[in-house]
VEXDREN-2710 file (C-alpha; in Angstrom, 1 decimal):
% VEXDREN-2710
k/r/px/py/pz
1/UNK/78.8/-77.3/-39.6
2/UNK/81.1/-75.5/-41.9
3/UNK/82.6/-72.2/-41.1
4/UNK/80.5/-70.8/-44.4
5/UNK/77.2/-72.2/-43.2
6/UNK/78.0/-70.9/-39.8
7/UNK/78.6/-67.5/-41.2
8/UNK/75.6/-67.5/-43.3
9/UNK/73.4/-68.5/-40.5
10/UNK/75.2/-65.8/-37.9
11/UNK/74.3/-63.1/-41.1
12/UNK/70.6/-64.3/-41.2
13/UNK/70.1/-63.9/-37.7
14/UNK/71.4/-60.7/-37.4
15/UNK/69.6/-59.5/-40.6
16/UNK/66.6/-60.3/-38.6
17/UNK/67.4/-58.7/-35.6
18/UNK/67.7/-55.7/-37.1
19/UNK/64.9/-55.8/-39.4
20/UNK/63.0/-56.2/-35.8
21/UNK/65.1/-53.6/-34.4
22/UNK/63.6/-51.1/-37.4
23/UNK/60.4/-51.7/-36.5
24/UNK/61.5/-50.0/-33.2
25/UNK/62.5/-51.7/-29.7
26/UNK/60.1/-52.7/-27.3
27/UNK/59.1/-50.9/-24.5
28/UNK/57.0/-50.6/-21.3
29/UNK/54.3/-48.3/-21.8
30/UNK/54.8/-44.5/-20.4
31/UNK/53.3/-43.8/-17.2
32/UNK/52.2/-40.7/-15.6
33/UNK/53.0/-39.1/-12.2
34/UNK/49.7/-38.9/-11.1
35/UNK/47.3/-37.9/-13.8
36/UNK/46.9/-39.3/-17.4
37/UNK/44.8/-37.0/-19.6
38/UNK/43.7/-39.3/-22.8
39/UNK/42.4/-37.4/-26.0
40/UNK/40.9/-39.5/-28.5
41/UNK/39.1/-37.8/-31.6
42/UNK/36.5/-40.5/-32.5
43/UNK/35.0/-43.6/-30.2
44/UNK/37.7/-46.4/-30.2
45/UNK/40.7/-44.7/-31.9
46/UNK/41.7/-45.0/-28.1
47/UNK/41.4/-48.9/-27.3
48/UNK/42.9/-49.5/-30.6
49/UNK/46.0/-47.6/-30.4
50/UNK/46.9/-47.4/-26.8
51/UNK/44.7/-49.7/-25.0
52/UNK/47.4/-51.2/-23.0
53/UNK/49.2/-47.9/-21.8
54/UNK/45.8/-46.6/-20.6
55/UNK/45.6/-50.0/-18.5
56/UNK/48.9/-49.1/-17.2
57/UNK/47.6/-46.0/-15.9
58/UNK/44.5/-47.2/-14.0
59/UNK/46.3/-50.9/-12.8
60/UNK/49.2/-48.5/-11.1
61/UNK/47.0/-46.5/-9.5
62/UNK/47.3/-43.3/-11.7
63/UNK/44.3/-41.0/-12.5
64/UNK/43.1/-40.8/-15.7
65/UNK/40.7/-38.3/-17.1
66/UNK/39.3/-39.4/-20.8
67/UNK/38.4/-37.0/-22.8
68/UNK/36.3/-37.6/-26.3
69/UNK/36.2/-35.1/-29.0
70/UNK/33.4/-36.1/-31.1
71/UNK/30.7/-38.9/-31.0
72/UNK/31.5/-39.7/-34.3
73/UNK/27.9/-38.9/-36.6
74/UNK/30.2/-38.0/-39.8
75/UNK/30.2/-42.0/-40.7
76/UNK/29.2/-42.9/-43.7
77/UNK/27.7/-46.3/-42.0
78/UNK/25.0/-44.6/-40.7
79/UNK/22.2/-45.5/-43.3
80/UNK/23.5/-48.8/-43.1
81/UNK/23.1/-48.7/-39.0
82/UNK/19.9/-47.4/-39.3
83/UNK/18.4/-50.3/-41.6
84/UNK/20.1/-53.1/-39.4
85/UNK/20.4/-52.6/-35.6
86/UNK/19.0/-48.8/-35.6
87/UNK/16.8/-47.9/-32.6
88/UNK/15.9/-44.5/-30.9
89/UNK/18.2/-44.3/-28.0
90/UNK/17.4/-40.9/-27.0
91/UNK/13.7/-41.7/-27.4
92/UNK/12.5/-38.5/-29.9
93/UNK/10.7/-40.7/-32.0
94/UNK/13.5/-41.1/-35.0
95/UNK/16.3/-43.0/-35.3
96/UNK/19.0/-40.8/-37.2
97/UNK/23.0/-40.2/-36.8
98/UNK/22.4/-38.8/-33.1
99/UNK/21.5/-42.2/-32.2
100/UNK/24.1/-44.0/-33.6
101/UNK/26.4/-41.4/-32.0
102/UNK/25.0/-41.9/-28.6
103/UNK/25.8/-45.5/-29.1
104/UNK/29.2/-44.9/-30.3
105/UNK/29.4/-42.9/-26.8
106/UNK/27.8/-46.0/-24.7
107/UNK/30.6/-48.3/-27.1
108/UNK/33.3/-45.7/-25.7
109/UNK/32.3/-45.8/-22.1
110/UNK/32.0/-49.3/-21.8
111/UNK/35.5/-49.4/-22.8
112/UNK/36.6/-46.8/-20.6
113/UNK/35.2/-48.9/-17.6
114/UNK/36.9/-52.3/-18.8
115/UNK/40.4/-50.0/-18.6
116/UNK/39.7/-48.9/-15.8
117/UNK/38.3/-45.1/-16.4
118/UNK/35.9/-43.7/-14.5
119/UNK/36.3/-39.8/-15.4
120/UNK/35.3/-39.1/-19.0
121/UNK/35.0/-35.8/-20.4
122/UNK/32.2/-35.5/-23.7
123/UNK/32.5/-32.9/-26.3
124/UNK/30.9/-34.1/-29.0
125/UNK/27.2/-33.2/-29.9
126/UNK/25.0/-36.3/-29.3
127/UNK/23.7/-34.8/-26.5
128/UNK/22.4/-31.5/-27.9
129/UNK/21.4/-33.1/-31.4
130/UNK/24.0/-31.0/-32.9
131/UNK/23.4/-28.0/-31.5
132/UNK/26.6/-27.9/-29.9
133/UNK/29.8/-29.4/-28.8
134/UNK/32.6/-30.4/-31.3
135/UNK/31.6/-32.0/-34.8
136/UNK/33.0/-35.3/-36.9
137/UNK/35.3/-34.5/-39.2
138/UNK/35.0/-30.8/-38.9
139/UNK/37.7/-30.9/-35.8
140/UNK/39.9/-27.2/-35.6
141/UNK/43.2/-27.0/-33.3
142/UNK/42.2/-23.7/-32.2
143/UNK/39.0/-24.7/-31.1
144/UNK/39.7/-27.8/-29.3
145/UNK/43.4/-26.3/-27.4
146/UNK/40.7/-23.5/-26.1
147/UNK/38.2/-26.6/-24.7
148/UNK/41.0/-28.2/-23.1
149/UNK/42.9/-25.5/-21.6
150/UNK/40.9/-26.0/-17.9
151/UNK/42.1/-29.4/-17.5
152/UNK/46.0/-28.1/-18.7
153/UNK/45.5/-25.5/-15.8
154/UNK/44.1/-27.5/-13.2
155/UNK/46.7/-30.5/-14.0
156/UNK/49.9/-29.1/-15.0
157/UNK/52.4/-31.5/-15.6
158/UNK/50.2/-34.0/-16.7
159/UNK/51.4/-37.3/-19.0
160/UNK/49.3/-36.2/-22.1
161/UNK/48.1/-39.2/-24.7
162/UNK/46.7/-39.5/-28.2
163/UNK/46.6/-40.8/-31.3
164/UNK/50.0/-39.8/-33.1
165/UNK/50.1/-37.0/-36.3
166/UNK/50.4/-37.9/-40.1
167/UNK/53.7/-37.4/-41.5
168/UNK/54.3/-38.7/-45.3
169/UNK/57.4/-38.3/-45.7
170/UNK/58.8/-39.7/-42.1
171/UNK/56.6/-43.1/-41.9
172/UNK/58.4/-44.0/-38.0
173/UNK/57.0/-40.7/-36.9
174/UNK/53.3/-40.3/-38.6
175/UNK/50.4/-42.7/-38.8
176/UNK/49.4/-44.2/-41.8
177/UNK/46.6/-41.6/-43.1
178/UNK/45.7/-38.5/-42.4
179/UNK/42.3/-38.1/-41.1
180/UNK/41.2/-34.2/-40.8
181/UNK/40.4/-34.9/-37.0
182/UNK/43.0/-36.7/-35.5
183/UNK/45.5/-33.8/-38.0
184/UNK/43.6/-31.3/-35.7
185/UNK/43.9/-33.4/-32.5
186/UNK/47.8/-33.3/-32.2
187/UNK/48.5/-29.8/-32.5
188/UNK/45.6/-28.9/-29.9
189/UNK/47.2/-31.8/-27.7
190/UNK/51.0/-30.4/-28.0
191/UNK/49.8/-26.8/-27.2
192/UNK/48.0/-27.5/-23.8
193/UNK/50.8/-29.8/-23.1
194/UNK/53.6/-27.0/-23.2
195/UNK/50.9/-24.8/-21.9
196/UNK/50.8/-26.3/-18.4
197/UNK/54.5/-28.4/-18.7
198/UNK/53.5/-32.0/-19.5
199/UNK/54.4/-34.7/-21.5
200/UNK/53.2/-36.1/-24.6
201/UNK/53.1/-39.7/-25.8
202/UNK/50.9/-39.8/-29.6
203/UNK/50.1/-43.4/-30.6
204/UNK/49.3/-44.9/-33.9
205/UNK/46.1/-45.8/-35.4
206/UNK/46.3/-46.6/-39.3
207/UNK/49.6/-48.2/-39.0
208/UNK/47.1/-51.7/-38.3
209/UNK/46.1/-51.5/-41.6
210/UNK/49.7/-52.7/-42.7
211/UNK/50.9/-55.8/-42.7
212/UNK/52.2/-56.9/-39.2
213/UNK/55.5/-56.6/-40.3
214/UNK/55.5/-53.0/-41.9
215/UNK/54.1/-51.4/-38.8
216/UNK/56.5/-48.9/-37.6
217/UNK/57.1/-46.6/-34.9
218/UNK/60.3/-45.3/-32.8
219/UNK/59.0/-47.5/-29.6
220/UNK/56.9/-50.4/-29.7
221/UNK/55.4/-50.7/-26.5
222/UNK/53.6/-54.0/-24.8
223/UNK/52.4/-53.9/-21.3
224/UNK/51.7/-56.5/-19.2
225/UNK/49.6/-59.9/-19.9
226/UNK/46.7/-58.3/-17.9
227/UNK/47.1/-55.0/-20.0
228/UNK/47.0/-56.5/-23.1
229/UNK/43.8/-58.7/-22.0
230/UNK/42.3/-55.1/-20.6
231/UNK/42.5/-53.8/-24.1
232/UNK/41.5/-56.4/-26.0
233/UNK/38.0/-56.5/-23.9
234/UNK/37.9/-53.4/-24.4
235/UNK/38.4/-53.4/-28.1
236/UNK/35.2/-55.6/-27.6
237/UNK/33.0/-52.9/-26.3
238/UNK/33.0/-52.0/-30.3
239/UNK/31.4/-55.0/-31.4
240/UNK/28.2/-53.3/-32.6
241/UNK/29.3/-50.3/-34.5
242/UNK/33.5/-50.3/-34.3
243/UNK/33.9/-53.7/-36.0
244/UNK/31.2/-52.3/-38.8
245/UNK/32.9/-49.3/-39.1
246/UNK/36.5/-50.3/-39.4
247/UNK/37.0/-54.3/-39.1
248/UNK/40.3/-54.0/-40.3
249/UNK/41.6/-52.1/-37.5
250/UNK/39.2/-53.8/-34.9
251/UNK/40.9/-57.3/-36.1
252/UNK/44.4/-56.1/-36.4
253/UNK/44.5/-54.4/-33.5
254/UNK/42.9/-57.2/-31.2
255/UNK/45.7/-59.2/-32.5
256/UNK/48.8/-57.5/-32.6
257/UNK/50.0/-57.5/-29.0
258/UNK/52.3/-53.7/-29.7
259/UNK/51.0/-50.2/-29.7
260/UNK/53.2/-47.9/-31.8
261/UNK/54.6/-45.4/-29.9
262/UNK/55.8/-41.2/-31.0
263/UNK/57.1/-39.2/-27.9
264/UNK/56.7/-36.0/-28.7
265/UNK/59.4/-33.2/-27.7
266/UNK/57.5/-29.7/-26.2
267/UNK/60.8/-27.9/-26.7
END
């Protein structure tokens, strides 16, 4: 081999290694001290984006408490739904958006159980029909910091996870697109955080609509072979209304074996 080949193939390499290198290093997902609190806006933004760290919670023995804001009843696949597989799961003779949205809760707790989570927390509105609890799409920081604030003072110093912020103009620190809930989530999530002295860890959820190579973040992080089979099963318990609602992201997050990691400084 000549020396110029020898060059050019030393200068490919490293191009790659950096290109890898931008996509951010790979890490072990964050674990808690003792207790995980997961927030996740919408039914299986949380399998998607950080199945494998909440594995690592539960397989190490940690607790975690799983908190879902909304039910998710603002989809626009709901006439759809109803025509196909609808049925009247809370038996008040109709089938409307509060069934689908207690199916999206039975799709969310059967993932929580295949990670290993047996305390979830509901505030959405499936329950009352609306008449309370927090609604799709209408998410407000205030509101949800003030619904969280018992568990921030009954577990200070929590490890604090959800789905990372939109930022345009810094793509390694925001998600892909904005949606109005999870721009509402973070702030409520940083301010019970500093509140009782935790840590917060946001994950990406729109950054699997990119190509594989394009997806971004200041950690890549990949648990164990266990981990990533825990999420993937649980990605699963979506296959009635997840995969309908968003088969992009249920297929490229099944696949891609990284979550994309933002630690978030509380100073």
């Amino acid at each position: 081999m000549t020396l110029v080949a020898a060059s050019a193939i030393a200068a490919i390499v490293l191009g790659i290694f950096l290109w890898l290198e931008c996509r951010g290093p790979i890490v072990e997902p964050p674990l808690a001290r003792d207790v995980a609190i997961m927030i996740s806006p919408h039914p299986d933004d949380e399998s998607y984006a950080l199945g494998q760290t909440i594995a690592h919670q539960t397989l190490n023995g940690r607790r975690v408490i799983s908190v879902l804001l909304t039910d998710g009843e603002g989809s626009a696949l709901i006439p759809r739904w109803i025509q196909s597989s609808g049925r009247d799961v809370n038996a008040d003779g109709m089938i409307d958006k509060w069934d689908f949205a207690s199916v999206r809760r039975s799709e969310f707790r059967e993932a929580m159980r295949v990670l290993g989570v047996e305390e979830i927390i509901f505030m959405g509105r499936a329950d009352s029909k609306g008449a309370s609890g927090l609604e799709d799409t209408e998410l407000a920081a205030e509101e949800v910091e003030e619904l969280l604030r018992p568990l921030t003072e009954k577990y200070p110093g929590a490890l604090w996870l959800t789905t990372a912020g939109y930022a345009p103009n810094e793509s390694d620190l925001g998600d892909h697109l904005a949606h109005p809930d999870h721009v509402e989530t973070l702030p409520a999530v940083l301010a019970a955080a500093r509140a009782g002295g935790g840590t917060v860890y946001t994950f990406k959820v729109y950054v699997y609509l990119l190509p594989e190579y394009n997806r971004r973040a200041p950690f890549r992080v990949r648990g164990s072979s266990e981990e990533l089979a825990m999420k993937r099963e649980a990605i699963d318990a979506y296959s009635e209304i997840g995969i309908l609602s968003t088969p992009e992201l249920f297929e490229a997050a099944s696949t891609d074996p990284f979550e994309y990691m933002v630690p978030i400084p509380l100073q």
